[in-house]
matplotlib code that plots the C-alpha trace (Angstrom):
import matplotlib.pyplot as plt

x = [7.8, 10.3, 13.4, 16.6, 19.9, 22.9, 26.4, 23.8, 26.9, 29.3, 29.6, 27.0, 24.7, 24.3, 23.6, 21.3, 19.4, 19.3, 17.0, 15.1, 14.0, 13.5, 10.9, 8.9, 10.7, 11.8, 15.1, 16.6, 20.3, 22.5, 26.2, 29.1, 31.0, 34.3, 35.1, 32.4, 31.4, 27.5, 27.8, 27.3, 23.5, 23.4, 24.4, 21.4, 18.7, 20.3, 20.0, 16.5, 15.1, 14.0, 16.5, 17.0, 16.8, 19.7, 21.4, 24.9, 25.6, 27.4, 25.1, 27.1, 25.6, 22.5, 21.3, 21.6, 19.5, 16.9, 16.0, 16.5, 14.0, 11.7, 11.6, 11.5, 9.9, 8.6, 10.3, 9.4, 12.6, 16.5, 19.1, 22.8, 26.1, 27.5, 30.6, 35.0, 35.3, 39.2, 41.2, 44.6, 43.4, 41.5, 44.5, 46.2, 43.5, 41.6, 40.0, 38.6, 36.9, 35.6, 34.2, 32.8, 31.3, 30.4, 29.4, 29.1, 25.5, 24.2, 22.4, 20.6, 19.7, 18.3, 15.8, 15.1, 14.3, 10.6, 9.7, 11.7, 9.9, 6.3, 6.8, 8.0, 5.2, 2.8, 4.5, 3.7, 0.3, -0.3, 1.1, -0.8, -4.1, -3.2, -2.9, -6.2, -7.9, -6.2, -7.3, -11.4, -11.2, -10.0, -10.3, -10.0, -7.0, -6.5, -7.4, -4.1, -0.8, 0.7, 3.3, 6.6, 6.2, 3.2, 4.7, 2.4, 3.4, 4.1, 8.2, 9.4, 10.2, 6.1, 5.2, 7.6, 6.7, 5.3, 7.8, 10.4, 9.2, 8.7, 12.6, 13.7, 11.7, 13.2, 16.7, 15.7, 15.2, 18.2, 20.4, 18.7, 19.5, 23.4, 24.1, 21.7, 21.1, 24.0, 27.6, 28.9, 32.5, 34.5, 37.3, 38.4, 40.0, 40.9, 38.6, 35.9, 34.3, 33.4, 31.6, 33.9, 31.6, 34.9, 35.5, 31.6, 31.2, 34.6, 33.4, 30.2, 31.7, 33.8, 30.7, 30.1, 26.5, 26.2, 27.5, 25.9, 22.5, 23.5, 24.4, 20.9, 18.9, 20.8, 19.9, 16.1, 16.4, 17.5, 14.7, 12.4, 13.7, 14.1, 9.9, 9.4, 11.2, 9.4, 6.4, 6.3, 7.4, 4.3, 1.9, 2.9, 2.7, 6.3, 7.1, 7.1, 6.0, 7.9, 10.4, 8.9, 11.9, 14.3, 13.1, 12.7, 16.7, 17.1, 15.4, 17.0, 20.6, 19.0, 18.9, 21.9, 24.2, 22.3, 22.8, 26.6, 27.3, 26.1, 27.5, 30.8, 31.5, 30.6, 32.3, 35.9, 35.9, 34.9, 37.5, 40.3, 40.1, 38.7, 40.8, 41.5, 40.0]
y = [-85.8, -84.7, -83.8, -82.3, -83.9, -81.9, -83.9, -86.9, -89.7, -88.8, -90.6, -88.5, -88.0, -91.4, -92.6, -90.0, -91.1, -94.0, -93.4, -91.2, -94.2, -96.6, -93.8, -93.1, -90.3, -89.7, -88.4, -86.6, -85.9, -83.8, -83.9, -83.7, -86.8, -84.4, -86.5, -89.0, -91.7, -92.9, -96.3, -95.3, -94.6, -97.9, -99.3, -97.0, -98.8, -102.0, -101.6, -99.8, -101.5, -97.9, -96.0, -92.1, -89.9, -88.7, -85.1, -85.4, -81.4, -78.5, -76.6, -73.5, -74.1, -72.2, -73.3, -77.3, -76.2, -74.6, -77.7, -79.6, -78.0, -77.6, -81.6, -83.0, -79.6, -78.3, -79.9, -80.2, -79.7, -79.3, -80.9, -79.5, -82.0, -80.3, -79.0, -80.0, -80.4, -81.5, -79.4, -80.0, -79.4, -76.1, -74.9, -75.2, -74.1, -71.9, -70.1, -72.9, -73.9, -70.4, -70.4, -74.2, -73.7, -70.1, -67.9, -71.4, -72.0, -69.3, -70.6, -72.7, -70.5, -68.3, -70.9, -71.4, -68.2, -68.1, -70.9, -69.1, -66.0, -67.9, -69.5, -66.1, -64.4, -67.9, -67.1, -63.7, -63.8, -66.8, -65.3, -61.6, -64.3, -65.8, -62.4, -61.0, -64.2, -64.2, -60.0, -60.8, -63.9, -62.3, -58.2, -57.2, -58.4, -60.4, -58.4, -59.6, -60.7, -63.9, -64.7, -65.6, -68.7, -70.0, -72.5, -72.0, -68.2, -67.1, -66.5, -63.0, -64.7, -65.5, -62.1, -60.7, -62.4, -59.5, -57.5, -59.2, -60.9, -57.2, -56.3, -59.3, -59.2, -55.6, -57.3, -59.6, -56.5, -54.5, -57.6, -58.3, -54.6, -54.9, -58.4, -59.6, -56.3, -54.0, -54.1, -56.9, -57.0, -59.6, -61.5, -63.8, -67.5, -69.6, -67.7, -67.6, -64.8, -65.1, -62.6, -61.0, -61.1, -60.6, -57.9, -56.3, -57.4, -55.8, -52.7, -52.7, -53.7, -51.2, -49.0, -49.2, -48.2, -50.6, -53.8, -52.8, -52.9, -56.4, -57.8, -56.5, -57.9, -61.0, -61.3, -60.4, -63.2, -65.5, -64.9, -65.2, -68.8, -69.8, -69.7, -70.5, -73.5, -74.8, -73.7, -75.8, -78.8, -78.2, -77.8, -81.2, -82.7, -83.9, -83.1, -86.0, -85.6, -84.2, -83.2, -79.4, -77.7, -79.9, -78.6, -75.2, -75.0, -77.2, -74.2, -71.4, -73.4, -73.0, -69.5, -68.8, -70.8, -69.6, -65.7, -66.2, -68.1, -65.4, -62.5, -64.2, -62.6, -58.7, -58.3, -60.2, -58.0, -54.6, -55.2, -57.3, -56.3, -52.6, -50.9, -53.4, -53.5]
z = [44.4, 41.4, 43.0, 41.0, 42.2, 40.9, 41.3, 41.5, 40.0, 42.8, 46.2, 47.9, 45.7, 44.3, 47.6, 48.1, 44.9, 46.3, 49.7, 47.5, 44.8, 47.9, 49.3, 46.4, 45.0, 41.3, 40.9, 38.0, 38.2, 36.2, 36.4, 34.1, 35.3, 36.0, 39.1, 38.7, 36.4, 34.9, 36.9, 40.1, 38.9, 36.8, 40.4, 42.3, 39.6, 40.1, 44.1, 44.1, 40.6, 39.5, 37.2, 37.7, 34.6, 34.1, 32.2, 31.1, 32.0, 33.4, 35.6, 34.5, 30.9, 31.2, 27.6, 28.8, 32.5, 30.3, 28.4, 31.5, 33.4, 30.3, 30.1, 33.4, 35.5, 37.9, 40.7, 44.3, 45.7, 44.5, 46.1, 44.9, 45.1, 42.2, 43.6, 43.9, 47.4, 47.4, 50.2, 48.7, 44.9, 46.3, 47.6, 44.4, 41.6, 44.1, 41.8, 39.9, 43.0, 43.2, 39.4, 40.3, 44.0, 44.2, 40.9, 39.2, 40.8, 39.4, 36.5, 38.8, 40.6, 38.3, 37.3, 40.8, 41.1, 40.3, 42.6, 45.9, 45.2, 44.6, 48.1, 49.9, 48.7, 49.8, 53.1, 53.4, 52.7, 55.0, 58.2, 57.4, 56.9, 60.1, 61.8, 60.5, 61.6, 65.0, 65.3, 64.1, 66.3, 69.8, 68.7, 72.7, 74.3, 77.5, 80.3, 82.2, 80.6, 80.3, 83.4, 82.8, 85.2, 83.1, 80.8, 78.0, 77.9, 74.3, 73.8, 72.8, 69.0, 69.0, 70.7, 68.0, 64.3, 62.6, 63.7, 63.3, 59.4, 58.1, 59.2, 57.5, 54.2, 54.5, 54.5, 51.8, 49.8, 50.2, 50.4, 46.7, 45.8, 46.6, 45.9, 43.3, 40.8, 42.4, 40.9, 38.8, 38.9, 36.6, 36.5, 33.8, 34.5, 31.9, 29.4, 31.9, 33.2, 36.9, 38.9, 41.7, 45.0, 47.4, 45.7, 45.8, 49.6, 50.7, 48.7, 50.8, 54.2, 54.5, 56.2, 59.8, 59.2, 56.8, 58.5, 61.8, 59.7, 58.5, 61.6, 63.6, 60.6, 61.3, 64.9, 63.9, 61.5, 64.6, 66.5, 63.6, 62.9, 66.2, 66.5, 62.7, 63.2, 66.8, 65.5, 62.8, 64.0, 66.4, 63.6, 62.3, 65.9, 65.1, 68.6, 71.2, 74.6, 77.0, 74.9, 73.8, 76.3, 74.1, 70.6, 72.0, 72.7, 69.5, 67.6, 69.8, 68.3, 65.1, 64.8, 66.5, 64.5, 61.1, 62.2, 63.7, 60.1, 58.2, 60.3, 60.5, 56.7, 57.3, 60.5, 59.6, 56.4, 58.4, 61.5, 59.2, 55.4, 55.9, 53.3, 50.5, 47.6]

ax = plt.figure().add_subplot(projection="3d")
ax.plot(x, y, z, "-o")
ax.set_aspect("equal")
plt.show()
């Protein structure tokens, strides 16, 4: 597999080029060598013997990403080191970190665009298929319900996939709607422009209705992980024996740390920065 390493010269990512060389991979890396240097990948080909292509770029340079992906594309995966992560400097030039880390990605993004929404639309279609093929297969149901004392019972997250996919690609939607086409408010840092997010999520916040929405799509999404995620992993018969009630919590975690992360935002803006703009 291709696989795009942004940041790929720093600490992280050279080692990370490294395990992917040693298991088959090739790796292209872009980075702009702001806090890095080119011979930490002349190091990765002398350790693996295979040399990673790499782009001397700024992933904010949309022009430089365009020929980048036009001469090494498509790529199977993208894996994104191109960040300052320096507390005390971040404290200092916040909103440098904010231009780099946050509204910075967006180029790539953009380009990675076309692939997301390929693969959401592959995973639509697959689960209806699976559906329909389940209905034609079984069309009269089971006479008498699965007990909760039989092990092999389906969960409420199983019971609950349609359900619970069609209320999230709902979210997906709207969330697209307000965040992706809605408002672009502007800043301007050292003759940059950066896109103002705080200031569009604290503008939509600010409703009740609105965050409560969030936060229930959220928890919909937790349940919907939680089996996507076990589910999977049983599909691959990646789970050992005797552990399924161990990757069943380990999923349950999954979803619950994935919704709380994502819910923390919305609700510390309604109940702390209602108000400010």
């Amino acid at each position: 597999m291709k696989i795009l390493v942004t940041g790929g010269a720093g600490f992280i990512g050279s080692h990370t080029c490294v395990e992917l060389l040693n298991a088959g991979h090739a790796a292209v890396v872009v980075d702009n060598l702001c806090n890095s240097c080119e011979e930490s990948l002349r190091r990765v080909a002398k350790i693996t013997g295979k040399a990673p292509v790499f782009y001397k770029a700024d992933i904010r340079d949309r022009t430089a990403l365009d020929a980048l992906f036009k001469a090494e594309g498509p790529f199977g995966a993208v894996i994104h080191f191109a960040a300052l992560k320096a507390v005390g400097e971040s404290a200092r030039i916040p909103l440098a970190y904010y231009g780099n880390n946050i509204t910075g990605n967006k180029e790539l993004y953009y380009l990675m665009e076309a692939g997301l929404v390929t693969m959401l639309v592959l995973h639509i279609l697959a689960a209806a298929a699976v559906v329909l093929k389940n209905r034609s297969a079984r069309p009269v149901g089971y006479a008498v319900g699965q007990q909760k004392s039989d092990k092999t019972a389906a969960s409420i997250a199983s019971r609950t996939m349609a359900l619970s996919g069609t209320l999230v690609l709902a979210f997906i939607v709207l969330h697209l709607l307000h965040f992706r086409f809605g408002p672009v408010y502007e800043f301007t840092h050292k003759g940059q422009q950066i896109r103002d997010l705080h200031r569009l999520m604290t503008e939509l916040f600010q409703s009740a209705g609105y965050v409560a929405w969030y936060v229930f799509c959220l928890f919909i999404l937790s349940f919907h992980l939680r089996h996507a995620l076990w589910s999977s992993l049983q599909t691959m018969g990646w789970i050992p024996g005797g552990r399924e009630p161990l990757v069943r919590k380990i999923s349950a975690a999954f979803g619950i740390v994935v919704t709380v992360g994502f819910a923390l935002n919305p609700i510390y803006i309604y109940f702390f920065q209602r108000g400010a703009q």
